[in-house]
N, C-alpha and C positions, 0 to 999 in steps of 0.2 A: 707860797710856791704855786706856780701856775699850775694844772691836771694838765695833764698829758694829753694830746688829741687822737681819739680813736674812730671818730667819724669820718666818715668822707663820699660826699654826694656825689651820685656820677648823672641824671639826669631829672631834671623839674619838668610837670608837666605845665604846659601853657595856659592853661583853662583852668586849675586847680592850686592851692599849696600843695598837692601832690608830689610824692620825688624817692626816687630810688639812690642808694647806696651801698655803705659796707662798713659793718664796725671790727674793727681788730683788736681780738681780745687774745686773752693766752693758750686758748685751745682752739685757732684758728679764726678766720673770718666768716663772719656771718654775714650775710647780703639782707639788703633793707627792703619793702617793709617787710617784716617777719613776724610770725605766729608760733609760741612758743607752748608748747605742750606742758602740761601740768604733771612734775610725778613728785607729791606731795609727799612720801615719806622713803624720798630720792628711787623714789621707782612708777615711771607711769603707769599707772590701774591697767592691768592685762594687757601691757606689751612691753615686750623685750625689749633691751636699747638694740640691740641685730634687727630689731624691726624698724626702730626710729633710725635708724643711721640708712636701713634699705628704700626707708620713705623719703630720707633727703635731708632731715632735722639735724641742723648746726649748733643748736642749742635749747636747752630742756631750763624748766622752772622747778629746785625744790622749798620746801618752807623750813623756815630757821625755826619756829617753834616747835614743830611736829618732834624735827631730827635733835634737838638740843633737849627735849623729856626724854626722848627714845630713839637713838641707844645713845646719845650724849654726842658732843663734839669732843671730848677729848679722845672718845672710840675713834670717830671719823678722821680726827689728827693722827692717831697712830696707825691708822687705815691706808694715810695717803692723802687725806682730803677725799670729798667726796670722787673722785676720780678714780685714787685707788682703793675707794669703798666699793663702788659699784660698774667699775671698768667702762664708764662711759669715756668715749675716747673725743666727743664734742664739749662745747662749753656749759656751766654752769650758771645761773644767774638763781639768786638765794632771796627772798625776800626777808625784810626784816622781822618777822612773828608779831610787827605790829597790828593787824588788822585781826587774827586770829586772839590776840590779847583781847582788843578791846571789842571783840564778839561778845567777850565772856564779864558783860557786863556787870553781874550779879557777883563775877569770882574774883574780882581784880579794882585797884585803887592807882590812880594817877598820883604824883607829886610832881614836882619837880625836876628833881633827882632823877625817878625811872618810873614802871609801873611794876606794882606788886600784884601778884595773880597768883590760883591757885591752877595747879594741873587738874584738866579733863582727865586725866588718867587713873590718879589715883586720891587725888585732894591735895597733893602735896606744895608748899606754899612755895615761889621763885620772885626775883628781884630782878628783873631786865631795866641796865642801863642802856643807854646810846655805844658807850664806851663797852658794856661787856655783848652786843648784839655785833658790832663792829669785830671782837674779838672771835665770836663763835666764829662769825662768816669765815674771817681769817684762817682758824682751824678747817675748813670745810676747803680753802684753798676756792672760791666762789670764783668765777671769773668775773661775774658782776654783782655786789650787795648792794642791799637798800641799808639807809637810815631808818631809825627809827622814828615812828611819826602817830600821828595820832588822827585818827579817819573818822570824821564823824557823817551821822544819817544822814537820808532827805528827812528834809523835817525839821533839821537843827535849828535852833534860832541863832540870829547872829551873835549873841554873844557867847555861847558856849562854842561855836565855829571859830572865831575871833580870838578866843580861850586857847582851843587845839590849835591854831594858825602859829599864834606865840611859841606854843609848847613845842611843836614841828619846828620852828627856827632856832629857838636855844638848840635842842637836839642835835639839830643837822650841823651846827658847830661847835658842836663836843664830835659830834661822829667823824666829821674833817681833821678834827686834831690829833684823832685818834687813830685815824688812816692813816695821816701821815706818820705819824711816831712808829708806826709797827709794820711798814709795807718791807723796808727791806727788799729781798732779790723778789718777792711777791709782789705780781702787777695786778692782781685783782684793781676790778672800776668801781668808787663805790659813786652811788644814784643821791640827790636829792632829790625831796618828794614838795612837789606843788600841791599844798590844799587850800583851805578859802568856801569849802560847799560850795552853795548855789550861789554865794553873792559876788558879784564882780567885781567890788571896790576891794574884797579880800582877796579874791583871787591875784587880781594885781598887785597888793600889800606884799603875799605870800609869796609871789614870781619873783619881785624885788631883794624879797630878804634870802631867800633862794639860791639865785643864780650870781649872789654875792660870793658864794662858795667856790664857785667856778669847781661842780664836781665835773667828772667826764664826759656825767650825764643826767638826763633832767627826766624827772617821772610826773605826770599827774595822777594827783590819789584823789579819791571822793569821788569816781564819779562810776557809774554803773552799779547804783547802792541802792535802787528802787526807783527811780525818779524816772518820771515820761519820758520817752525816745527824744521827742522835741527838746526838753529843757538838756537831755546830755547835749546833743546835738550842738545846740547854743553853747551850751557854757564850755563843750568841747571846742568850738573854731574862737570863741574868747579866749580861755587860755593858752591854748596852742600861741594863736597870734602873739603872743606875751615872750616867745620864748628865743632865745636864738637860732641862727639856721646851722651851724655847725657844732652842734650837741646831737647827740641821737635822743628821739624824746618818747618816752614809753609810756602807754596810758595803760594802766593795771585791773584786769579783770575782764575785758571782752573778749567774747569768742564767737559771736555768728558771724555771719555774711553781713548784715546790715549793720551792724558796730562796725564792723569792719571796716567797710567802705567809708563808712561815714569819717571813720580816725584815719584812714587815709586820706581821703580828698583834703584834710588838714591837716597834712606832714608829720604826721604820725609814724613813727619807724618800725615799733614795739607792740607785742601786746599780748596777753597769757589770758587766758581762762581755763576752769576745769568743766566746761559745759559739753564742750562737744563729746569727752569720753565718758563724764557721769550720765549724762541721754542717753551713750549709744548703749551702757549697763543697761536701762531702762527702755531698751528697744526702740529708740530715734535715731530714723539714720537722716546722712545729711544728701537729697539729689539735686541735681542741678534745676530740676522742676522741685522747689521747697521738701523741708522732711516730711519724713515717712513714719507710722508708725510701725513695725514691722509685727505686732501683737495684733493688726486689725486682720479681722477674719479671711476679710479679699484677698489674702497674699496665701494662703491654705493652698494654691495647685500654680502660684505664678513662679514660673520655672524659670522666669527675667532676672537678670543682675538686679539688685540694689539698685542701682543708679545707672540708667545705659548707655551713658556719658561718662562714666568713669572707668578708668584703664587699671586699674590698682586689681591686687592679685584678689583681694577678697572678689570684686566681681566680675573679673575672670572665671573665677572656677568657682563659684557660691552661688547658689538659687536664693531666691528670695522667700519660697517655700521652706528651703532647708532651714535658712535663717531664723524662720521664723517657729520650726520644728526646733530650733535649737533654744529659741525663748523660751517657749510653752515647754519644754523639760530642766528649763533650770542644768543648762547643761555650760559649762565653764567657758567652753569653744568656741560658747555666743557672743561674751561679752569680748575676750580675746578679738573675733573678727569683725565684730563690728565696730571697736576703737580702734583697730588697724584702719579702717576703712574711712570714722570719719576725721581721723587724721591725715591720711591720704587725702581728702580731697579737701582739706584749707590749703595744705603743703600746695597743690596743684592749683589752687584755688589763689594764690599768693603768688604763684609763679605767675599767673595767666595776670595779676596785676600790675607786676612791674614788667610783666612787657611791654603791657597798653599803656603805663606813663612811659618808659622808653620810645614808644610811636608818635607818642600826642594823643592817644584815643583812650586814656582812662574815665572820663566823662562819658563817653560814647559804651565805654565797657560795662562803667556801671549801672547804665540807664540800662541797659539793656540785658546783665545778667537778674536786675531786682525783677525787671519785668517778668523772666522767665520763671525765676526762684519763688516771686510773690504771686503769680498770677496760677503757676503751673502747666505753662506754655512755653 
């Protein structure tokens, strides 16, 4: 049975694979390219969804591993699905607990079948198939899940890569068959996930056996896993080019400005990190002239916004002093306003790019925002 089509491009920029659109999922549309906030145990780190919904965020990332130890999916099933767990009234997108599995490389075994791992939490021993990752998502009521897949280092050699590329393709069709058997009145999208690491001839193996699926939508995995800005770079406008143009295609894991742009200018639609709000804990904020640290001593009497280009409430009414009175006491308010903040400006920061592919001028945008951001001018 064919996927459903939930993509839809409304302009390519000229100069670039660049291109703006809109996926329609079941809690509304989301406009493309988009930056999806991280709230790992269905809540992002110090802010409210009142705050994410006042920022503009059409849809949030939580993790299927974190919420399936604690407090389980059959709670979140009787809850409502994660919607009526935690009243967010945008969309869901659920990652498969694949990548967090096989973090835990000392705690967990591959087979075929699934991976057996033990909980971070308590030791306790669990058995994730395709088929029962598929099912939690389901209970969580996701508007988009992933497959289950298997994400290996830089570093890998090719045949351990070549090993996970296989094991990702069985996967992903047991996870298809198991969408289909159990979607009923439930439109959740679920994602295949493109791996292959760094080598190209996998890469394109993995695209192949992939996009056989014909899921809604196409993810690439493996890549912002350590490896030099250059070689993502490459092997980012490599696989991309591999993929179709009416799927929406998510690359998992980036969150600066310069991932950013870079999965952009390569028709990149998607894309989640938890970088920008674990920093902004860590007192890094994000300005249009590069981050800040806001712990260094210079900012003691600097009475300036954050960022004096950004319109967002925190620096409106926030000194950069206070801010940084509010690190140096370890005080709760800090970390609250400075993930507001650098959430607001991807949110704007996203905005300002699919304008300039709308114009013709995302080339010109982004030459010219790196300058400012990299150089501090």
């Amino acid at each position: 049975m064919a996927a459903p089509s939930i993509f839809t491009v409304q302009a390519n920029d000229a100069k670039s694979a660049a291109r703006t659109g809109f996926v329609d999922l079941p809690h509304g549309r989301v406009r493309t390219p988009v930056f999806m906030p991280v709230g790992t145990n269905a809540t992002v780190k110090a802010v409210t969804k009142d705050s994410l919904a006042e920022i503009g965020f059409e849809i949030i990332l939580a993790n299927t591993y974190h919420l399936y130890l604690r407090p389980g999916h059959d709670l979140i099933r009787d809850a409502g699905g994660l919607h009526g767990f935690t009243g967010w009234k945008g969309n869901f997108l659920t990652d498969s607990g694949g990548f967090q599995v096989f973090s835990l490389s000392k705690l967990r075994k591959i087979s075929d079948e699934g991976v057996t791992f033990q909980s971070h939490i308590d030791g306790s021993r669990h058995f994730l198939t395709p088929e029962l990752v598929v099912d939690i998502q389901t209970a969580f009521r996701s508007d988009i899940f992933m497959q289950l897949d298997v994400c290996t280092p830089w570093g890998a050699d090719e045949k351990d890569s070549l090993k996970a590329l296989k094991q990702t393709s069985v996967w992903a069709a047991r996870s298809k068959i198991r969408w289909e058997e159990t979607r009923g009145d439930f439109q959740g999208n679920l994602f295949g996930i493109v791996q292959g690491n760094f080598y190209k001839e996998l890469r394109a193996r993995s695209a192949e056996e992939i996009l056989a699926f014909d899921t809604p939508g196409i993810a690439i995995g493996g890549l912002s896993v350590g490896e030099p800005f250059d070689v993502y770079a490459e092997l980012l406008e490599y696989t991309a080019g591999l993929l179709p143009e009416d799927k929406p295609r998510y690359v998992m894991g980036i969150g600066t400005p310069e991932y950013i742009l870079e999965a952009v200018q390569n028709g990149i639609d998607m894309f989640d990190c938890v970088f920008p709000t674990r920093t902004a804990r860590n007192g890094l904020l994000f300005t249009a002239f590069g981050p800040i640290s806001i712990k260094q001593a210079r900012y003691i009497r600097d009475l300036g916004p954050a960022d004096p280009e950004c319109t967002c409430k925190v620096c409106r009414e926030y000194s950069r002093a206070y801010l940084r009175h509010l690190y140096k006491n370890d005080e709760i308010l800090f970390s609250m306003l400075a993930s507001y903040h650098n959430l607001a400006f991807l949110y704007e920061f996203l905005k300002r790019i699919r304008y300039s592919i709308e114009c013709g001028t995302f080339i010109d945008f982004k030459r010219e925002f790196l300058y400012k951001y990299q150089s501090g001018k």
